[in-house]
C-alpha positions in Angstrom: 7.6 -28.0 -34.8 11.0 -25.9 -35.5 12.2 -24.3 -32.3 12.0 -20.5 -32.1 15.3 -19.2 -30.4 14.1 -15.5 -29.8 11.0 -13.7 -28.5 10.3 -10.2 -28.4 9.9 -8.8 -25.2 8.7 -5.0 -24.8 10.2 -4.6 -28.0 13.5 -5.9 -27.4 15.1 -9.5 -29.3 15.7 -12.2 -26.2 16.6 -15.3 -26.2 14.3 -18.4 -24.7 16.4 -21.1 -22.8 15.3 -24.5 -21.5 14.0 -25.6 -18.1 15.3 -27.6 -15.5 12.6 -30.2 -16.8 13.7 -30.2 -20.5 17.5 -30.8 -18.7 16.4 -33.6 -16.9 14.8 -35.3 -19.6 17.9 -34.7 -21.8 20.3 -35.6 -20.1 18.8 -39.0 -18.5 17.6 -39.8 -22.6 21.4 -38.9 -23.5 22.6 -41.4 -20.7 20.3 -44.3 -21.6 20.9 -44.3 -25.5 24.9 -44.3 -24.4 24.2 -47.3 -22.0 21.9 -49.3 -24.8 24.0 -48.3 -28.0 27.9 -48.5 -26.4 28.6 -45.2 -27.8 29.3 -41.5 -26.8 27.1 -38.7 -28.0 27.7 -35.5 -27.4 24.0 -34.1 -28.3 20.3 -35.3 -27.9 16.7 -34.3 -29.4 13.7 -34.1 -27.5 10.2 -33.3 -27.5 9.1 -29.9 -25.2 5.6 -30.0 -23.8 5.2 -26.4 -25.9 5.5 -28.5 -29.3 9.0 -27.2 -30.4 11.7 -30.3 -30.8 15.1 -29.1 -29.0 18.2 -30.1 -29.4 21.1 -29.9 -25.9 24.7 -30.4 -26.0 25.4 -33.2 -23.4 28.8 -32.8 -21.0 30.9 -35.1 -18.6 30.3 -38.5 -19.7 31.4 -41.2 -17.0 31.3 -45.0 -17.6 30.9 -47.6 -15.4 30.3 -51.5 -15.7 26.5 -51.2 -16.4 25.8 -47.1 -15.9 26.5 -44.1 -17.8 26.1 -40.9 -16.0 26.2 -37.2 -18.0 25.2 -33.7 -17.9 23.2 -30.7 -19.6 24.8 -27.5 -18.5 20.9 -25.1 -18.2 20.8 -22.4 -20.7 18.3 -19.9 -19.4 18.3 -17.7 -22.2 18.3 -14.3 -21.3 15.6 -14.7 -18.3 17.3 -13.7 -15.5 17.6 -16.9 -13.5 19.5 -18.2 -10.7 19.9 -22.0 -12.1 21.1 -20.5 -15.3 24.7 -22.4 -15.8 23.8 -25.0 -13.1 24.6 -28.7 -13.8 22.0 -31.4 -14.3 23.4 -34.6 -13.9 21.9 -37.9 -15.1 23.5 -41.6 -14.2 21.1 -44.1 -15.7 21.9 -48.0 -14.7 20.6 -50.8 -15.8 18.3 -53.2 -13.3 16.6 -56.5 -13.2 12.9 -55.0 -13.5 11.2 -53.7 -16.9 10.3 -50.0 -16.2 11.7 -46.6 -16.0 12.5 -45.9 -12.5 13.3 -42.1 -11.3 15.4 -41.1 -8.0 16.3 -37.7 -6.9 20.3 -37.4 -5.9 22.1 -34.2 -4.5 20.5 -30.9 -5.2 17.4 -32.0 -5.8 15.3 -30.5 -3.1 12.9 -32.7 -0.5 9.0 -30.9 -0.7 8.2 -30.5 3.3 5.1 -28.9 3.1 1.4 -29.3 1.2 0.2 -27.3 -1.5 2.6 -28.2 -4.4 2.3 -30.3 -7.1 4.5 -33.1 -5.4 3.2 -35.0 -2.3 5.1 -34.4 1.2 8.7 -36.0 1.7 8.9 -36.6 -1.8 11.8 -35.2 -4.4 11.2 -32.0 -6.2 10.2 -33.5 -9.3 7.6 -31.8 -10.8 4.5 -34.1 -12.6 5.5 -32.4 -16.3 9.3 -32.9 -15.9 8.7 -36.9 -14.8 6.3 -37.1 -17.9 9.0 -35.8 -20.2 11.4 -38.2 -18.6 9.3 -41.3 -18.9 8.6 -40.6 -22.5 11.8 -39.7 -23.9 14.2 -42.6 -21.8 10.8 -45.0 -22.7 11.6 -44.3 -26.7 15.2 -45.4 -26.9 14.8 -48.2 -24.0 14.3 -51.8 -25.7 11.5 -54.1 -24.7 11.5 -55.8 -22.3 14.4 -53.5 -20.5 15.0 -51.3 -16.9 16.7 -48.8 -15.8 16.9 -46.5 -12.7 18.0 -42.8 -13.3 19.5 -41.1 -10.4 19.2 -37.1 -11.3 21.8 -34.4 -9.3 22.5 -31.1 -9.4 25.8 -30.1 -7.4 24.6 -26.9 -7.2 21.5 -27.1 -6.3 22.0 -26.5 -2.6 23.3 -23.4 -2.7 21.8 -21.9 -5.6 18.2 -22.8 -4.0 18.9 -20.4 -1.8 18.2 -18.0 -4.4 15.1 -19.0 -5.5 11.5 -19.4 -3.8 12.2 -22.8 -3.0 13.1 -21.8 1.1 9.7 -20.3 1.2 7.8 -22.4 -0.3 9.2 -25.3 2.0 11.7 -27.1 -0.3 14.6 -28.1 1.5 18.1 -28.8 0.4 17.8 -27.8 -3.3 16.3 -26.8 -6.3 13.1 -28.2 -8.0 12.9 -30.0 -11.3 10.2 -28.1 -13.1 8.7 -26.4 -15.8 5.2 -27.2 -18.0 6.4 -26.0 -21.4 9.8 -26.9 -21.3 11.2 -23.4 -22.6 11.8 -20.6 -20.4 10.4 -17.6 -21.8 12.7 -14.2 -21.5 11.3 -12.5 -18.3 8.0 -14.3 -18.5 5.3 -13.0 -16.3 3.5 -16.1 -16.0 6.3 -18.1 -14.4 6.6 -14.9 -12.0 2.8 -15.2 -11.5 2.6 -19.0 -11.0 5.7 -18.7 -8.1 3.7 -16.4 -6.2 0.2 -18.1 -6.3 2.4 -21.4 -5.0 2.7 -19.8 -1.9 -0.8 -18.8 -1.6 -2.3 -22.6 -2.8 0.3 -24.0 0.2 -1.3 -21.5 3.0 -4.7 -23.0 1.8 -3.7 -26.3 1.8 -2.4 -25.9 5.6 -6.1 -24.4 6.4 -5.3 -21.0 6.4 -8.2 -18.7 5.5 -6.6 -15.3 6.5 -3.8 -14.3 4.4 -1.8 -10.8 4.1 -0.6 -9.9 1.4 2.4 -7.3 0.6 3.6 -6.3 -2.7 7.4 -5.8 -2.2 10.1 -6.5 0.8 9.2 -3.1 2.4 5.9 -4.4 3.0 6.6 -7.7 4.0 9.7 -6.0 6.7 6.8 -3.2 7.7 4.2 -6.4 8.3 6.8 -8.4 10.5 8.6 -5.1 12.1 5.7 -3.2 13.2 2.8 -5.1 13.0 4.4 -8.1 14.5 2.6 -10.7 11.4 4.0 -13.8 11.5 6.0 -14.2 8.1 4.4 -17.6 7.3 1.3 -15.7 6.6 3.2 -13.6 4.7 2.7 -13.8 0.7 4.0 -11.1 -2.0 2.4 -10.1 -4.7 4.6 -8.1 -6.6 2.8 -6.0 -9.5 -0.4 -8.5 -9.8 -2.5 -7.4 -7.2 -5.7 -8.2 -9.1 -4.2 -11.6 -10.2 -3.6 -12.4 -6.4 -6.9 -11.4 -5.4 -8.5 -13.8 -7.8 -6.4 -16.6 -7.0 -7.4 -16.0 -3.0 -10.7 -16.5 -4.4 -10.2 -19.6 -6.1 -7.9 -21.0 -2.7 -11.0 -20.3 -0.6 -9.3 -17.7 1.3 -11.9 -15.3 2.9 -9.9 -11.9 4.6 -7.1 -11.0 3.4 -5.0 -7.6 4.9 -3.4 -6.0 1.9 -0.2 -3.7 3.4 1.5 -1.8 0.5 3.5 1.6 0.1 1.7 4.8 -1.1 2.7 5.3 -4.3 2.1 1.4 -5.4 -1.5 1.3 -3.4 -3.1 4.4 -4.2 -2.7 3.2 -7.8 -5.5 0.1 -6.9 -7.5 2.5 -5.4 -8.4 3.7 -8.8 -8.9 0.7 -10.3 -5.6 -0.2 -11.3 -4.8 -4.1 -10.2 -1.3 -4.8 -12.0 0.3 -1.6 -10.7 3.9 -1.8 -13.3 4.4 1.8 -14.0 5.0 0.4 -17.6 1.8 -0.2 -17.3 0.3 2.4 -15.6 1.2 5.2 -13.0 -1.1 8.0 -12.5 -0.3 8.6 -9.1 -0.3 12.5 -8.9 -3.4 12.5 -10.6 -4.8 10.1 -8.1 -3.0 12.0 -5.1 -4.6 15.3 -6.2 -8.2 14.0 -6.9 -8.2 12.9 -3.3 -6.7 16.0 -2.3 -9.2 18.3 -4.0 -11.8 15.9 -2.4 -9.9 17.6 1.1 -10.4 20.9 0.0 -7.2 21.3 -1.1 -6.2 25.0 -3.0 -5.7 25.3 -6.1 -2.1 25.9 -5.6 -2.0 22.8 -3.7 -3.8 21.1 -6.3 -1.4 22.5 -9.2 1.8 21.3 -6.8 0.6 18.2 -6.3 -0.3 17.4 -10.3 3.5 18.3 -10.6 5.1 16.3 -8.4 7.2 13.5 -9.3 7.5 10.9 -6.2 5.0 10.2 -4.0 7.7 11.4 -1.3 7.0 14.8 -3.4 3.5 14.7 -2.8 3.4 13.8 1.1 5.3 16.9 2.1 2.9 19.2 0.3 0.3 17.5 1.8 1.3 18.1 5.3 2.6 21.5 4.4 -1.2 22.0 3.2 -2.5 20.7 6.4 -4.2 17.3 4.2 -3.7 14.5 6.0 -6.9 12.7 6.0 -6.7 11.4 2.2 -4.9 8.3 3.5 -7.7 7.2 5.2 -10.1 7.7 2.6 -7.2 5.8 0.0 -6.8 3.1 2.3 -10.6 2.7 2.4 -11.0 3.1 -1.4 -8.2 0.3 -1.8 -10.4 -2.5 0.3 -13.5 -1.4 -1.4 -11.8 -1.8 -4.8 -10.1 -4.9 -4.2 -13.9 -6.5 -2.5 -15.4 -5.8 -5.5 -12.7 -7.1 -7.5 -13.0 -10.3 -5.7 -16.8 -10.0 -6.4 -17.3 -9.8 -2.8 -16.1 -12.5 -1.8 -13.0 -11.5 0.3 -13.3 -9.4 3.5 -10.3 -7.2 2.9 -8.1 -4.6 4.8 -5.5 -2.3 3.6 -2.8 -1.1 5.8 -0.2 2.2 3.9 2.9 3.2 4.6 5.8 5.1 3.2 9.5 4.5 4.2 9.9 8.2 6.0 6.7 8.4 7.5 6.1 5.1 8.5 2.2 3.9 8.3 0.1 6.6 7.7 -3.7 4.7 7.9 -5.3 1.8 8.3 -9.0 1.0 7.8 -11.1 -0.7 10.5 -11.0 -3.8 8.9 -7.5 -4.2 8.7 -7.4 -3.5 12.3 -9.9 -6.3 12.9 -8.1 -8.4 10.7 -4.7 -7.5 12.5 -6.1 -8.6 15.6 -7.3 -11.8 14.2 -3.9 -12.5 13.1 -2.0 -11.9 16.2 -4.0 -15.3 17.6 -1.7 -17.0 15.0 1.3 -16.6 16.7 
């Protein structure tokens, strides 16, 4: 199938680029055909797992007596991406054995922890990626034939450290991943996917408890002045509802949800992926509670016009309403049980960045107290 450069994203044209995996499986095909045929080529075919055939420009060939080592320089598209640009190497060598053998060089980060899709103390190869590898060197490789294919990325140290891999316990590099083979322009789903990693790793070390925090003020708030442990730590950007469910399906059973205002009292109406492209609502929110309060009806008219949750606070407390938090922060853990269809115990914790936290429900602080026999 003919490979379909551009996607429209939110109405704008963006480019797709290719994944680590698709590199990998490029470059060490490229290497093998020049090590079997004697002869340089400078770009290589392959098949993605999303059914488009690709073509990749292939860089930096080096010679030896029986190897041949090149590169694919990753073109991410317009996703933003911190391995966009990086250098996949490939240096395939002939051996004695018939097979296709794969080893992990420099850059390629060392899986330290369960939970992934790659066994402890093993490289970062991903199951998709070796796959693509195996099939594509395993077409141009004659009967009867072996060869070992040593990937590295002299990047990959340093540019790991912009990615998830630190938290998710790869060490000293980036992963080789990807199950379609194209990146997608801003793609949700790989978004999604990094942050449930970090959940399925928590259940795979036994945890049951997790707490969850959309953004870093939560996650410095939860450390700061709850004094969490940041292992039990797991973000969940915009996809609060997403997150829930997948705590579900990892078996988790409390979770302590610890969010700002203006992003939590969105889920206590209902509303799980909380992108204000998506949905805001907020004042509206704000000021049904409020009314709830007995709030005037010059209150109520201030509050429907205000335009930051900041906004809204100070006419609260200038109206003397200050017990809506607690009734929001109750709202949120009764929403977010009955979006896990009761199967998570669940506390909410709310904060803003002037005031500090403003209210917790009693099950968060049973939860929090749970939590501190972690450390």
């Amino acid at each position: 199938m003919e490979f379909q450069p551009y996607a429209i994203v939110n109405g704008k044209k963006m480019r797709r680029g290719f994944t680590t995996g698709s590199c990998a499986a490029a470059a060490s095909k490229a290497a093998t055909m020049m090590l079997i045929e004697n002869r340089d080529i400078y770009s290589i075919e392959i098949d993605t797992p999303r059914g488009w055939r690709i073509t990749l420009p292939i860089q930096q060939i080096e010679r030896s007596s029986n190897a041949v080592k090149c590169c694919v320089v990753k073109d991410g598209g317009d996703d933003p991406d911190a391995t966009h640009g990086i250098h996949i190497y490939a240096g395939v060598r002939l051996i004695d054995k018939e097979g296709i053998v794969i080893k992990a060089g420099e850059g390629i980060g060392t899986v330290t922890r369960p939970g992934l899709q790659v066994e402890v103390g093993q490289p970062a190869i991903n199951p998709v990626p070796r796959q693509m590898i195996l099939k594509e060197v395993g077409e141009v490789l004659p009967k009867g034939k072996g060869v070992e294919i040593t990937l590295s990325i002299p990047e990959g140290v340093e540019v790991a450290k912009k990615t998830f891999n630190p938290r998710l316990g790869i060490s000293g590099g980036i992963s080789i991943l990807g199950t379609s083979g194209i990146v997608e322009p801003m793609s949700e789903e790989a978004w999604r996917e990094s942050l449930a990693l970090e959940l399925s790793m928590l259940a795979a070390a036994g945890h049951k408890k997790v707490v969850l925090v959309p953004g870093n003020y939560g996650e410095q708030l939860a450390i700061e002045s709850l004094h969490i442990h940041k292992d039990i730590i797991v973000r969940t950007s915009n996809f609060i509802g997403y997150m829930l469910e997948k705590c579900v399906e990892y078996g988790f059973e409390k979770v302590l949800l610890i969010g700002h205002l203006g992003k939590l009292v969105k889920v206590a109406a209902g509303i799980f992926y909380t992108h204000s492209h998506m949905a805001d609502a907020r004042a509206e929110i704000m000021t049904a509670y409020a009314a709830a309060q007995g709030a005037d009806r010059d209150t109520v008219k201030a509050l429907l016009n205000s335009n930051t949750t900041e906004e809204a606070v100070q006419l609260l407390e200038q109206a003397g309403i200050t017990g809506i938090y607690g009734m929001i922060a109750r709202r949120v853990s009764e929403r977010c049980r009955q979006k896990s269809g009761c199967k998570l115990q669940m506390g909410t914790v709310i904060f803003t960045l002037e005031k500090g936290i403003l209210a917790m429900d009693d099950t968060a602080k049973s939860i929090l107290q749970e939590l501190k026999q972690y450390e």
